[in-house]
Structures are given as structure tokens and as C-alpha cells.
C-alpha positions as CSV (number, residue, x, y, z in Angstrom):
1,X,23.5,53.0,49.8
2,X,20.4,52.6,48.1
3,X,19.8,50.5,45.4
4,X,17.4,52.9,42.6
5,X,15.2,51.1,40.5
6,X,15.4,50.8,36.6
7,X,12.9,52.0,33.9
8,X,11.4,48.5,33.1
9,X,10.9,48.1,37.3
10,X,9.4,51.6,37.5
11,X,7.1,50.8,34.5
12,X,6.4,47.8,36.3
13,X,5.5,48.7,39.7
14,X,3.5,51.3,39.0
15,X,1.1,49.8,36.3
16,X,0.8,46.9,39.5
17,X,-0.3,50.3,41.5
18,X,-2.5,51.0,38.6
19,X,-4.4,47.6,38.5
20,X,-4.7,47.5,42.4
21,X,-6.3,51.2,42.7
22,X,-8.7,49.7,39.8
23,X,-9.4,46.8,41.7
24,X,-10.3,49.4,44.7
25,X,-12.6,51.1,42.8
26,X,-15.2,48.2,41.6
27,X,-17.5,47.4,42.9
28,X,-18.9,43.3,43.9
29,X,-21.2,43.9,40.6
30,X,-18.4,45.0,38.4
31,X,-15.9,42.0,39.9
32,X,-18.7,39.3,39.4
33,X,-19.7,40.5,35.9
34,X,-16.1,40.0,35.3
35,X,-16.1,36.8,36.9
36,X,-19.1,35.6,35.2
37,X,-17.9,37.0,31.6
38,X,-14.6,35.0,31.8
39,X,-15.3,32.0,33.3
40,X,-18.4,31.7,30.6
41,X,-16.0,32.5,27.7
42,X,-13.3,30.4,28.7
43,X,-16.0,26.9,29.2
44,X,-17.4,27.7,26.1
45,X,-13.9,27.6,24.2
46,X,-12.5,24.5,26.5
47,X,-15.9,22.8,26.2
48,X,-17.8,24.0,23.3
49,X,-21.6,23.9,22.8
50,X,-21.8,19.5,23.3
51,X,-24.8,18.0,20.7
52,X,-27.7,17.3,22.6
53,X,-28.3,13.4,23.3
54,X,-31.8,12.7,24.6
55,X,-30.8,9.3,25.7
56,X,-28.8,8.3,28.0
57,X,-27.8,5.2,25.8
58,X,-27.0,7.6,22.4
59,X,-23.3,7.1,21.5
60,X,-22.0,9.7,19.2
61,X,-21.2,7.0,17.1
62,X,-24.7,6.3,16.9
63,X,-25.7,10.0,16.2
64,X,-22.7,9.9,12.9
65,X,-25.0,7.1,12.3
66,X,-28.1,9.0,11.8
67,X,-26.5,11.6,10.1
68,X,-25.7,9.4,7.6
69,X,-29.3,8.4,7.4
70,X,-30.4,11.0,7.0
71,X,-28.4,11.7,4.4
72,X,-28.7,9.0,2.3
73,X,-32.8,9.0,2.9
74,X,-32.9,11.9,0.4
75,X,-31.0,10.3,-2.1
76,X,-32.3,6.5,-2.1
77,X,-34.3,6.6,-5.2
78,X,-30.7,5.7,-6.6
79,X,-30.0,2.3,-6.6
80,X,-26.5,2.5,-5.0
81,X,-27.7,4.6,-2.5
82,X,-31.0,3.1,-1.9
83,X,-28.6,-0.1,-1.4
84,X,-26.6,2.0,1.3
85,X,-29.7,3.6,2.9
86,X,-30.9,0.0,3.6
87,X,-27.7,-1.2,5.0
88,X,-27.2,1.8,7.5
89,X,-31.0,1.8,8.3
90,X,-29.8,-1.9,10.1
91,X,-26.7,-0.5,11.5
92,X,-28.7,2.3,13.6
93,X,-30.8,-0.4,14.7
94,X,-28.7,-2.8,15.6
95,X,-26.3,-0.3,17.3
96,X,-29.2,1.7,19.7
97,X,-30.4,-2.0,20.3
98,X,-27.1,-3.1,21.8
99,X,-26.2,0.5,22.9
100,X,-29.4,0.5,25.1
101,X,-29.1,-3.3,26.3
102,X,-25.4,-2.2,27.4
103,X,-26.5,0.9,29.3
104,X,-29.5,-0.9,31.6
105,X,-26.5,-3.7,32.1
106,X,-24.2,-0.9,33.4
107,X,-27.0,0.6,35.6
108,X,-27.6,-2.8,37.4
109,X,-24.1,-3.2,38.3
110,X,-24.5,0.1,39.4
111,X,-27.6,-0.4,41.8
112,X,-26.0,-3.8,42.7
113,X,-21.9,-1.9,43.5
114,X,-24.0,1.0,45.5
115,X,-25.9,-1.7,47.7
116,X,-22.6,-3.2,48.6
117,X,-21.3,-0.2,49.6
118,X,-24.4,0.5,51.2
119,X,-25.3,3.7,49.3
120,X,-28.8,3.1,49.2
121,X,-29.1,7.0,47.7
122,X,-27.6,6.1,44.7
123,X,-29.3,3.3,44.2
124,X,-32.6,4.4,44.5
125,X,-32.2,7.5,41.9
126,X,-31.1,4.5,39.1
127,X,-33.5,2.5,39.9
128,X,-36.5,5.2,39.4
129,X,-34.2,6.3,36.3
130,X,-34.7,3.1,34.9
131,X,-38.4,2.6,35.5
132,X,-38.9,6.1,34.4
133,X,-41.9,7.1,37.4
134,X,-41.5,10.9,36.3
135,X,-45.0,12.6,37.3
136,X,-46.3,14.2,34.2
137,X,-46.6,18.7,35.2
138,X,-50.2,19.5,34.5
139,X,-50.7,21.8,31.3
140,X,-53.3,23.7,33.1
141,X,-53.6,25.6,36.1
142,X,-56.8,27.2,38.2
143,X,-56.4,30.1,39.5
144,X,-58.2,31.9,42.5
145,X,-60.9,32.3,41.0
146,X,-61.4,28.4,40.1
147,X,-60.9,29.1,36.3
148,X,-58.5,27.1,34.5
149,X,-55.5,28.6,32.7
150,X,-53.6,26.9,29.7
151,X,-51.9,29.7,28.3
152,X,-47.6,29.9,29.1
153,X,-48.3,33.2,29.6
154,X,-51.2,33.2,32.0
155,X,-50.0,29.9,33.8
156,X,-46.4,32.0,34.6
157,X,-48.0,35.0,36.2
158,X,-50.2,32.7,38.2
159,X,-47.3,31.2,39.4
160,X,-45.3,33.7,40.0
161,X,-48.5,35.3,42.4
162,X,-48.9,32.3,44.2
163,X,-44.8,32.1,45.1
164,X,-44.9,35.6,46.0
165,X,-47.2,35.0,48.2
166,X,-45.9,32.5,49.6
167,X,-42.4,34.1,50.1
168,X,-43.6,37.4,51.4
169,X,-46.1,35.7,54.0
170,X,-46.4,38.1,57.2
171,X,-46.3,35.9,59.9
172,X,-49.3,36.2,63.0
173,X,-48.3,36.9,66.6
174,X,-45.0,38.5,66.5
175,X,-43.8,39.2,69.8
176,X,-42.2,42.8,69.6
177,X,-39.8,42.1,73.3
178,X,-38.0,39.1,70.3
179,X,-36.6,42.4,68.7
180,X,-35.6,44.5,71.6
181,X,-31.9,43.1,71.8
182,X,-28.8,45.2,72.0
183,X,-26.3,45.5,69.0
184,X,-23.6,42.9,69.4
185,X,-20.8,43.5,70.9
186,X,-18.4,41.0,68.9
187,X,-17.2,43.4,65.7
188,X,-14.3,42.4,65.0
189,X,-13.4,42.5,61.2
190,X,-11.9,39.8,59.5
191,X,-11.0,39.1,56.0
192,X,-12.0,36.0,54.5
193,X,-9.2,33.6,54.2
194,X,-7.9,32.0,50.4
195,X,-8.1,28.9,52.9
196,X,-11.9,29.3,53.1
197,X,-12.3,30.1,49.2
198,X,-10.8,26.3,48.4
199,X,-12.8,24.9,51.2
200,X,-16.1,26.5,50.0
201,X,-15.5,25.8,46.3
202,X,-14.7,22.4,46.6
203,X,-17.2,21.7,49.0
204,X,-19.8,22.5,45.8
205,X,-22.1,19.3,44.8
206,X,-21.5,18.1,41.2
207,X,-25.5,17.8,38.9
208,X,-27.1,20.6,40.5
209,X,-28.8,23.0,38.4
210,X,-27.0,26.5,37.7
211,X,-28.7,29.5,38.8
212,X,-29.2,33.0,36.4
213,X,-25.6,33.2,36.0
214,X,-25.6,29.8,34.3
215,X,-22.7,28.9,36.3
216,X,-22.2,25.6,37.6
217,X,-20.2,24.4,40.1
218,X,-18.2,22.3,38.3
219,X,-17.1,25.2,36.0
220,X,-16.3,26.9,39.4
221,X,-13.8,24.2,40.3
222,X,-12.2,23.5,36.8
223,X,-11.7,27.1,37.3
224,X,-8.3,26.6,39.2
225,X,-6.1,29.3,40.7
226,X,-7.5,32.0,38.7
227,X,-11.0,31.5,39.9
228,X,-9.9,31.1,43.3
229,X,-8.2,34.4,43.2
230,X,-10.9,35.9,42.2
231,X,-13.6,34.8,44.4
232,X,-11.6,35.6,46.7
233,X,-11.3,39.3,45.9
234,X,-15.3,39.4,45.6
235,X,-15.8,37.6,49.0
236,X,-13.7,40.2,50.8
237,X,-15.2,43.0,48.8
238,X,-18.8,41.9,49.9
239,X,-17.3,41.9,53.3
240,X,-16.1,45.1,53.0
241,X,-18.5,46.9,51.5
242,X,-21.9,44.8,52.8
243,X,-22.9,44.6,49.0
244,X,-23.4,41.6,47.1
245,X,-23.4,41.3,43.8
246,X,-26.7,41.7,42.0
247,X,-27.0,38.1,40.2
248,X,-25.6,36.3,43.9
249,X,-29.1,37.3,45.4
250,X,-31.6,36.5,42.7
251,X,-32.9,32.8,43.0
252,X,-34.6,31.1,40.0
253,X,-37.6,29.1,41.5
254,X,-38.8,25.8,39.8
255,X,-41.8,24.1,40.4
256,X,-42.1,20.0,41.3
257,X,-45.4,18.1,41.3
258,X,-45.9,16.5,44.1
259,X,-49.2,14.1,44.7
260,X,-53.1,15.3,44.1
261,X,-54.7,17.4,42.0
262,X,-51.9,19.0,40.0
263,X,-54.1,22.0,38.7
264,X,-53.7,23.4,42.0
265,X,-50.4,25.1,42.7
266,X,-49.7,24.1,46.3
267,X,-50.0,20.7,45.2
268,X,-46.1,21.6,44.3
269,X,-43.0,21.6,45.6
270,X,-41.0,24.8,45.1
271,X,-36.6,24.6,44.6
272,X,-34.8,27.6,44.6
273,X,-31.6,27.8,42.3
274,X,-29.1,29.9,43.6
275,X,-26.2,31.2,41.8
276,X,-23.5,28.4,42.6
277,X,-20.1,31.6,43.1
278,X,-22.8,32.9,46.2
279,X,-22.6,29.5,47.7
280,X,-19.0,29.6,48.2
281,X,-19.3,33.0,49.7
282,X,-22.3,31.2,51.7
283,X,-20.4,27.9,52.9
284,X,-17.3,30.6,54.0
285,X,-19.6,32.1,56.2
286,X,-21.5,29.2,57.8
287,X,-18.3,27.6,58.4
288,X,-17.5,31.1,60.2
289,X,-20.9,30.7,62.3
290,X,-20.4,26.3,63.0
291,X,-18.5,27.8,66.4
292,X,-20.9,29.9,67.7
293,X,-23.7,27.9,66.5
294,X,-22.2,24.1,68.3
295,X,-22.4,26.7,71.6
296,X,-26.4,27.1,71.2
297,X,-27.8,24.1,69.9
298,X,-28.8,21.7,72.2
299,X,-27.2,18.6,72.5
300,X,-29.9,16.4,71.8
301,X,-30.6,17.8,68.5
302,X,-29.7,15.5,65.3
303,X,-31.1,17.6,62.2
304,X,-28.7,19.6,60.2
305,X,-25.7,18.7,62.2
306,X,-23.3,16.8,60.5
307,X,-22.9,13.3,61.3
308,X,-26.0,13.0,63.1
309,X,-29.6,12.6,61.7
310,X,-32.9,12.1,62.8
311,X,-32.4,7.8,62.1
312,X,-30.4,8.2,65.7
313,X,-33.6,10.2,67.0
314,X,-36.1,6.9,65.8
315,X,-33.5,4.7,67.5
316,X,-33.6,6.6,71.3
317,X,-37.8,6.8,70.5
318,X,-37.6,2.9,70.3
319,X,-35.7,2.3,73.1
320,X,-37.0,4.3,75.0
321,X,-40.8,2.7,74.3
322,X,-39.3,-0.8,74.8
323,X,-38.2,0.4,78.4
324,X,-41.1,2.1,79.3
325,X,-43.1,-1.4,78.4
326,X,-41.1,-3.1,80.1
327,X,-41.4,-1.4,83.0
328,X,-45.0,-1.3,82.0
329,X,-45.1,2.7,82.3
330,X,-46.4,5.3,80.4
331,X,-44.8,7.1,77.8
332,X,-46.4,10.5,75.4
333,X,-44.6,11.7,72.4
334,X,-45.7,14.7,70.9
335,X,-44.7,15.1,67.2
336,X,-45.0,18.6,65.8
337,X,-44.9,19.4,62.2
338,X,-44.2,23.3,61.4
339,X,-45.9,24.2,58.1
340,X,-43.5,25.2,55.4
341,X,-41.5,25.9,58.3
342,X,-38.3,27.0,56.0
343,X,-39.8,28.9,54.0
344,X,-41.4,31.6,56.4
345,X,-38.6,31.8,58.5
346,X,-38.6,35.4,60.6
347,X,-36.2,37.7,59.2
348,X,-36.0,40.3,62.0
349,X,-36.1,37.4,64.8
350,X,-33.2,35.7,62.8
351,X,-31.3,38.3,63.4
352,X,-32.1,39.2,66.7
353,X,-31.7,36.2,67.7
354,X,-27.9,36.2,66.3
355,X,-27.1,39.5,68.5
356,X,-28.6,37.9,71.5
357,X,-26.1,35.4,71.3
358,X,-23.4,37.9,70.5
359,X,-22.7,36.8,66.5
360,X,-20.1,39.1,65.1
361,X,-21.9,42.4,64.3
362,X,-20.2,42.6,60.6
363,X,-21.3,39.1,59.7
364,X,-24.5,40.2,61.1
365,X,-24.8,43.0,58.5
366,X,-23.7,41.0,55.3
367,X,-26.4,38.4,55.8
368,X,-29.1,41.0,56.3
369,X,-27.9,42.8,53.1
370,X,-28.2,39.6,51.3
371,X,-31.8,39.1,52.4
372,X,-33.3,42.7,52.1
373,X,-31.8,42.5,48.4
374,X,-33.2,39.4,47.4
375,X,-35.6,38.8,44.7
376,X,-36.8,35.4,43.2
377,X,-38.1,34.5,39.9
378,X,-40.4,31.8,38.4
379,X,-39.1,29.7,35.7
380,X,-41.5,28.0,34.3
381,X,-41.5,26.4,30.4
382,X,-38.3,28.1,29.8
383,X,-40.0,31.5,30.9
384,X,-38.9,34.0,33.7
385,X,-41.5,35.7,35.4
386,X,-41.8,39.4,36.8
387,X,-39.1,39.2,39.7
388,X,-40.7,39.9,43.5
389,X,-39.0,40.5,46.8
390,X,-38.7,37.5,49.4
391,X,-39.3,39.1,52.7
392,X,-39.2,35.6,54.6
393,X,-37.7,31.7,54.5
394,X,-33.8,31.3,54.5
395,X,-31.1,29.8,51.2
């Protein structure tokens, strides 16, 4: 006999129906607005809006300080207060004096604890902290036609043509035959796994910059189960569907000096800042391509593999000079330097060259959605330029 089921359980299960036909019918935009909306709201209530502390050294005991100062500076014409004003002028002094003899202590223990542990990375970033060697950016910028700019305005769109240039360079020499490959026959479809979600998001470095979302990744990993769940839903809905949400393809792109004349714009270094939710979608997909990708790189290649690098490659050169002298023989290295070779990457080629090696067809198709959909920014004295397409170089 079968057992019927009550009001409250038929109210139940079919609101459940409800919500999952609504989840059918958004879209990766409408889920990542979502996303974005709540994870925002629910920092901002956890965290608040924190006071701004210039220094690394300010205390917020320091900063009650000054608000106390300040205070008491409009009233010490009185003699009580002028008394007061005097006293707490000392205190401030005294305390950033200590605070800031503290904080350089701390940051040598620091520099001495991460050469121990032989984290020579670490090390270096306090120690040009601490001497302060930032390169000043250049207030003025010539253009093309060797005039000098000063206005924001100006300086922005200048910018934003000379990276739009740059990232929509058409490259000399194609050879057509790279594009005449076959579709792949690998298209099988599978989901993304929950499994690959917790992977990717905690795989997300803490300090880096948050992209137009204003997500960060450590927001995305104080998220919990809830954000889990639903990355998770807009991974396989991008996967699905091919379409990625609008903000996961827009990159902000920020300008570093670099050495000479820093009036001239190439004398830069350009960073891309990605939304941080994409990269977990990202890592879940390189980590779907590491098999296929340990099958065509050769063996004696040490970049971008991980636990190899290009110190092993120096090693093998050396020894392999010292046995050549010895054997008094010649020896010819040939070192070859690809200009801006990552940023003017091939699209088309890329992706031929992942059929040729039979890459599944469906992966295929979401990374060649994200790329035709892509559009970069300049953000330049907290301004956004006029957003242009990137038809070449890889995230």
C-alpha cells in the first residue's frame, strides 16, 4: 500500500520543484549577480567598512588618540583643556614612536624567520617594504604624437589606446594549414564536480587585488558551504550553456613602471585583474586539462610545471659546459626571448592546437566563449576607461 503524502509535504515538495525550475531558468549572469549581491552584503555586515590606516605601524589605539586631539585642539584656549591638549599631544608621540620602533622590530624577525626557513620570497618583499624603493608613476604621458599629456582625462584614453593596441595585435605570418584540423573527437560531457569547486576555491592566493566585482578571494573562502553551493551551480551552468557571466570576463588592467623614461607607455608593465569567482571556474578546468597536457609537453621542459623551474634548467646548462670543457669540446646555446610572448598568444592556433591533440570538444567551446567575450579596461587614478575587445594573449 502506498504511503500518500500530507499537506505540509505537498506544500513542501512542490515549492522545492518551484525553486529548482527557477534555478533552470537563469541564466550564468542572473546566478553571479546573485552571487556577487550576497556575498557583498553579507562581508559588509560581518566586516563593516574598517577605518583607513596609512601606516602599517597605526594602532587603533593610536587613531582614538588623534581623535582626541583633535578634539581637544579646538578647545585649548581653556586652561584645563589647553592642559589636556598638551598631555595627549605627548601621548601620540610617544605611542607612534614606540608603535613604529615595534613594527620595523617585528619585520626583522620576519626577514630573519623567512631566511631560516629559506623563503627568500618573503623576505625580499619586507625588506623593499621597509626601505620603501617604490618607483614614483609619471604624472605625464606623451602620446604618438610626442606631445605631453597631464590631464586624468587625456592620460586614461592614451592609455587605454596604447593597451588596446597591444591586446588586439594581429600577428605576421600566420600559417593557414595551423587551422585546418578536424573537430575533436573527445565530447564527452561532464559536470563539474563539488570536489573541484573546494579544490579551486581554496587553491585562491590571499593579497591579490579584486577584480570589477570587488570580490576577493578571501571573501570567496570565508564564504563556506553556501558559497560553494553556489559556484558550483554557476560553474555547471557555464558548462552547460557555454555562457559566462558578464563580470567573469572583463579584466581591469593596471599599469607598473618599470625602468627608463616613464613618459612613455611601454616603459610599463601591464597586470590584469580578473574577477577572483572566474578563477575557480578557471583552476577547475586546468586541473581538467593537467592530463592531457603532462601527455604533450616534453619532458625536458621546467616552466609552468609544478615542482620544476627553470633553476633546474641553469643547473643541466652548467654541467653540461663543465663537461664539455673538460672534454675540451664545443658547446652553442642559443637563448630566445619571445617578445611579450603571453600577451599575443594565437587564439585560433590555441585552439586548434587543442583539437589536434583531441582536447574534449565541450571544454574546447567554453574557453573560446570566454575569449571571444572578453573585454579589458584601464584603471588608471581610480578611473575606468572605455572597455575594448582582447583578440590575443591568454588569463
Amino acid at each position: 500500500m502506498k504511503r500518500g503524502r500530507g499537506r505540509g509535504e505537498g506544500e513542501r515538495g512542490g515549492k522545492e520543484e518551484e525553486g529548482e525550475e527557477e534555478e533552470k531558468d537563469l541564466t550564468p549572469d542572473d546566478l553571479a549577480e546573485t552571487f556577487n549581491e550576497t556575498l557583498t552584503e553579507e562581508a559588509s555586515k560581518l566586516l563593516g567598512k574598517p577605518r583607513v590606516k596609512k601606516k602599517k605601524w597605526m594602532t587603533d589605539e593610536i587613531l582614538a588618540l588623534c581623535d582626541t586631539h583633535r578634539s581637544l585642539k579646538k578647545r585649548k584656549k581653556e586652561p584645563e583643556d589647553g592642559k589636556q591638549y598638551r598631555e595627549t599631544n605627548l601621548k601620540v608621540k610617544r605611542s607612534i614612536k614606540e608603535a613604529t620602533e615595534k613594527w620595523i622590530e617585528d619585520q626583522c624577525e620576519d626577514i630573519e624567520n623567512s631566511l631560516k626557513h629559506n623563503n627568500s620570497t618573503k623576505a625580499y618583499k619586507i625588506v623593499k617594504e621597509l626601505t620603501d624603493t617604490k618607483q614614483a608613476r609619471a604624472t605625464t604621458i606623451e602620446s604618438k604624437e610626442r606631445k605631453y599629456l597631464t590631464e586624468e582625462k587625456e592620460i586614461l584614453e592614451i592609455w587605454t589606446e596604447y593597451c588596446s593596441e597591444l591586446y588586439t595585435h594581429v600577428a605576421t605570418g600566420k600559417d593557414p594549414n595551423v587551422l585546418n584540423v578536424p573537430p575533436s573527437s573527445n565530447n564527452a560531457r561532464h559536470s563539474i564536480l563539488r570536489t573541484d569547486i573546494i579544490e579551486a576555491a581554496s587553491s585562491l592566493k590571499p593579497g591579490k587585488s579584486a577584480g570589477i566585482d570587488n570580490i576577493t578571494g578571501e571573501m570567496v573562502q570565508a564564504g563556506g558551504e553556501a558559497t560553494i553551493d553556489m559556484l558550483f551551480l554557476i560553474c555547471n551552468k557555464i558548462l552547460q550553456t557555454g555562457v559566462w557571466p558578464k563580470p567573469w570576463t572583463q579584466s581591469l588592467v593596471i599599469t607598473l613602471p618599470k625602468k627608463g623614461n616613464l613618459k612613455l607607455c611601454q616603459n610599463y608593465r601591464t597586470i590584469s585583474l580578473i574577477s577572483h569567482p572566474s578563477k575557480v571556474m578557471l583552476k577547475a578546468i586546468l586541473n581538467r586539462l593537467k592530463p592531457e597536457a603532462k601527455k604533450i609537453i616534453a619532458e625536458e621542459q621546467a616552466g609552468f610545471r609544478p615542482g620544476r623551474s627553470t633553476v633546474e634548467q641553469i643547473c643541466n646548462v652548467r654541467i653540461l659546459m663543465e663537461k664539455y670543457l673538460q672534454h675540451q669540446q664545443e658547446l652553442h646555446h642559443i637563448f630566445i626571448d619571445f617578445k611579450k610572448g603571453f600577451d599575443r598568444v594565437w587564439h585560433e592556433a590555441l585552439w586548434s592546437t587543442m583539437r589536434k591533440h583531441n582536447i574534449n570538444s565541450n571544454l574546447i567551446s567554453v574557453i573560446e566563449n570566454l575569449y571571444n567575450t572578453a573585454t579589458s579596461a584601464v584603471f588608471c587614478n581610480n578611473n575606468i576607461g572605455d572597455w575594448f575587445r582582447t583578440t590575443v594573449g591568454v588569463r
